[in-house]
C-alpha positions, 0 to 999 in steps of 0.5 A, spaced: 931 485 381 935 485 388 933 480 393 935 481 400 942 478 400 940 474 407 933 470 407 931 470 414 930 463 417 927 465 423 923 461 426 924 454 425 916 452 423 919 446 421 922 443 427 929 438 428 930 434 421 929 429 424 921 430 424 922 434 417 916 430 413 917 425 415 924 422 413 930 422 416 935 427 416 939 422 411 934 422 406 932 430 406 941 430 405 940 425 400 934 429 396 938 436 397 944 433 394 940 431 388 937 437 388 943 442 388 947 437 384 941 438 379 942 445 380 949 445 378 948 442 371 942 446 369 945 451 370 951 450 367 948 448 361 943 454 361 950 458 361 953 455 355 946 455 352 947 463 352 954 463 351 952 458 344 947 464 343 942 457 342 936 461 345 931 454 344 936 450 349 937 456 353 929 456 353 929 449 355 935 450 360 931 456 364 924 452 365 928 446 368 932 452 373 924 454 375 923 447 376 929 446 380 927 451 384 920 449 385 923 444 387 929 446 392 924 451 395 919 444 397 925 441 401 926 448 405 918 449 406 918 441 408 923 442 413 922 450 416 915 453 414 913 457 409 916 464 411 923 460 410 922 458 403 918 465 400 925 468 403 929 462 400 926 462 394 927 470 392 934 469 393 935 462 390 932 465 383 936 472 383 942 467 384 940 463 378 939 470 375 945 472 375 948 466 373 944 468 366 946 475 365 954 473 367 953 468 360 950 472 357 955 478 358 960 473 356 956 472 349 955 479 347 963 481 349 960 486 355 966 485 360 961 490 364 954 484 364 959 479 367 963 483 373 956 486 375 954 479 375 959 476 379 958 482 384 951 480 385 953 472 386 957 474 392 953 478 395 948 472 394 952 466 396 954 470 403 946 471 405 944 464 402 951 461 406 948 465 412 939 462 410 943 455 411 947 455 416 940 459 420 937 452 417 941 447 420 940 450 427 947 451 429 950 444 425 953 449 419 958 454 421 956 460 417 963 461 415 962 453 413 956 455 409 959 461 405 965 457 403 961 452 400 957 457 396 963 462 394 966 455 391 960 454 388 959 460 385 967 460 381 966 452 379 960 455 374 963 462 372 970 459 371 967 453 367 963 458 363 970 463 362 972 457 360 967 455 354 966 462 352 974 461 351 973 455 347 977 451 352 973 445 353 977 441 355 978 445 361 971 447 361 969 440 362 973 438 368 970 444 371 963 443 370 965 435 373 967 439 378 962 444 379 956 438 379 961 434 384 962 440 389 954 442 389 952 435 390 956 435 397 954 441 399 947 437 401 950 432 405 953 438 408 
């Protein structure tokens, strides 16, 4: 499935965060870096699922993805309004989907499955850097935006070439590095 690879976020139901549901712009930060520092591990975990072949975890790793997301989209719908988080959450579950094919064209050896997925994420992380610099209203250059998302996705797929190649080691530093980058990219 393709989803538009920019969610529109106009307009602005949800007003100022400051007025988002209530809390403060330092907690809706806070929330959004737990949720997308979340993200980060789950999805990871549900590649090297995929990449072991260990179909019940990979199972339990993409029903907490759904989950995340859920939640991810209750944020977006809190603070911009119902348009923007059924635009936000078709792109978000595309990109978490093709986290999935790229794991498991490396465990089935398809060098063709990992390169249409990654094509994928780059069209994605452009329009989701665009959805959130929109979102902040002019706070977050989009330039901003695309960099931390273009970043977010080579911590996960490299972490996953990574333990595909059994170097975990390296993997594991990447999957640290991976969970990091994403938790800041909320306070962003």
């Amino acid at each position: 499935p393709t989803a538009s690879a920019t969610p529109q976020t106009e307009p602005m139901p949800g007003g100022p965060l400051s007025t988002t549901a209530g809390k403060s712009p330092a907690d809706v930060a806070l929330q959004l870096e737990a949720l997308l520092g979340q993200h980060s591990v789950l999805v990871a975990d549900m590649m090297r699922s995929r990449i072991r072949n260990d179909a019940d975890f990979a199972q339990a790793a993409s029903t907490a993805v759904t989950r995340n997301t859920d939640d991810l989209t209750a944020v977006v719908k809190a603070m911009f309004g119902d348009q923007a988080a059924a635009a936000f959450r078709g792109t978000w579950s595309d990109h978490t989907t093709a986290f999935f094919n790229y794991a498991r064209g490396l465990a089935a050896q398809d060098n063709a499955a990992p390169e249409d997925a990654r094509a994928q994420l780059v069209k994605f992380e452009s329009g989701l850097g665009d959805f959130f610099a929109g979102a902040s209203q002019g706070r977050l250059p989009p330039a901003a935006a695309r960099t931390a998302l273009t970043q977010h996705v080579d911590h996960l797929l490299r972490q996953a070439d990574e333990y595909a190649a059994r170097d975990y080691n390296r993997a594991a530093d990447d999957y640290r590095t991976a969970y990091s980058h994403a938790f800041g990219i909320g306070q962003t």
